[in-house]
C-alpha positions as CSV (number, residue, x, y, z in Angstrom):
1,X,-2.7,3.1,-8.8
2,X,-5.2,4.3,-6.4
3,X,-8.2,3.5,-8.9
4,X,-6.5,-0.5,-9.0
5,X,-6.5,-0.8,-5.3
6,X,-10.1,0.6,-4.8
7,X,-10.8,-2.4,-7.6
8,X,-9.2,-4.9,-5.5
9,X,-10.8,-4.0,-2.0
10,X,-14.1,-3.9,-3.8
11,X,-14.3,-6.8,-6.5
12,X,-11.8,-9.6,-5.1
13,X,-12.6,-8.2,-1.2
14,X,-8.6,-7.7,-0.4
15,X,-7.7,-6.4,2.7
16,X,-4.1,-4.9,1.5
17,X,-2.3,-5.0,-1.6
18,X,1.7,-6.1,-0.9
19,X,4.8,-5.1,-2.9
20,X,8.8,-5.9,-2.8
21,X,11.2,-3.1,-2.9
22,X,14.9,-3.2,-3.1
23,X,16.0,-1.8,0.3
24,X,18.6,0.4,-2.5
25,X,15.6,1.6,-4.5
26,X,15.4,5.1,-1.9
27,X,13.0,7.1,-4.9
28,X,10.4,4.1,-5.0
29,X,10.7,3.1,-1.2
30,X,9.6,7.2,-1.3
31,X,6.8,6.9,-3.7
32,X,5.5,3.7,-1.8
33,X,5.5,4.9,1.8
34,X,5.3,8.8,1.6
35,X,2.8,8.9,-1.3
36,X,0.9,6.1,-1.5
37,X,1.0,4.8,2.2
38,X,2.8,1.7,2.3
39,X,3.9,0.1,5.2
40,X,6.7,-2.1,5.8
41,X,5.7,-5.3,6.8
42,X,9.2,-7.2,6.7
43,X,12.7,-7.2,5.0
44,X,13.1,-10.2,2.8
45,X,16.9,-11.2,3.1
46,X,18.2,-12.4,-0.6
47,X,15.1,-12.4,-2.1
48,X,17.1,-10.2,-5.2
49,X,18.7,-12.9,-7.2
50,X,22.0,-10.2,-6.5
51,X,21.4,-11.2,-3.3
52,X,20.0,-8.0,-2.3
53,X,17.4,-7.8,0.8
54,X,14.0,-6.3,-0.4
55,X,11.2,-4.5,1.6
56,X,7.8,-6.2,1.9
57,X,5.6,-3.4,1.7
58,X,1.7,-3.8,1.9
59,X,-1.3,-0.9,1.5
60,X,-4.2,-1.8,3.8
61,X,-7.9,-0.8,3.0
62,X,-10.6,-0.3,5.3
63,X,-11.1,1.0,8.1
64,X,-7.8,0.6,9.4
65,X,-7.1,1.6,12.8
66,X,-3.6,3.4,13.3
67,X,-2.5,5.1,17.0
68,X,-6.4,5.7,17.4
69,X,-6.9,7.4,14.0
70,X,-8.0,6.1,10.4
71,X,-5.1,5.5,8.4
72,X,-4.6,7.9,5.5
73,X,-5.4,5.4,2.5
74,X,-7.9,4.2,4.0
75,X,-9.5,7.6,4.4
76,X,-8.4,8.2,1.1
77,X,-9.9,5.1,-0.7
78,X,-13.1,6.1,0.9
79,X,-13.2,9.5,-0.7
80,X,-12.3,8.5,-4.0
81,X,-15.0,5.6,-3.9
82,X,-17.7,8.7,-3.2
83,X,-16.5,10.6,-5.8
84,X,-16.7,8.0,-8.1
85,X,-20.3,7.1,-7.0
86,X,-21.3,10.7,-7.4
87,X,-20.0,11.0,-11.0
């Protein structure tokens, strides 16, 4: 996943990478925002054909300020991109 998004930033130049969870999905709203650093940018009312509301996460890259500090993926990204340089 991380390898995708470095791919994005770097080919397309994106600046984030957006995804919809169901609001009842708990174990991927986990994997999104603890794990891989999502944020949630707004709730989607109905956008489930069920009629359930969904999260509108997105994963920005760069240098991404946050409370005065780098955001974790961003740091992140950057490593990875070195290591994969180096290699």
């Amino acid at each position: 996943m991380r390898r995708s998004q470095i791919e994005m930033h770097q080919v397309f130049g994106a600046k984030f990478v957006s995804l919809h969870v169901r609001k009842s999905n708990r174990a991927a709203f986990h994997l999104y925002a603890e794990t891989l650093k999502y944020k949630i940018n707004d709730v989607e009312r109905g956008y489930y054909a069920d009629g359930e509301d969904a999260y509108d996460m997105r994963c920005y890259f760069g240098e991404v300020e946050e409370n005065g500090k780098k955001d974790e993926i961003a740091e992140a990204t950057i490593a990875l991109e070195n290591e994969l340089e180096i290699s």
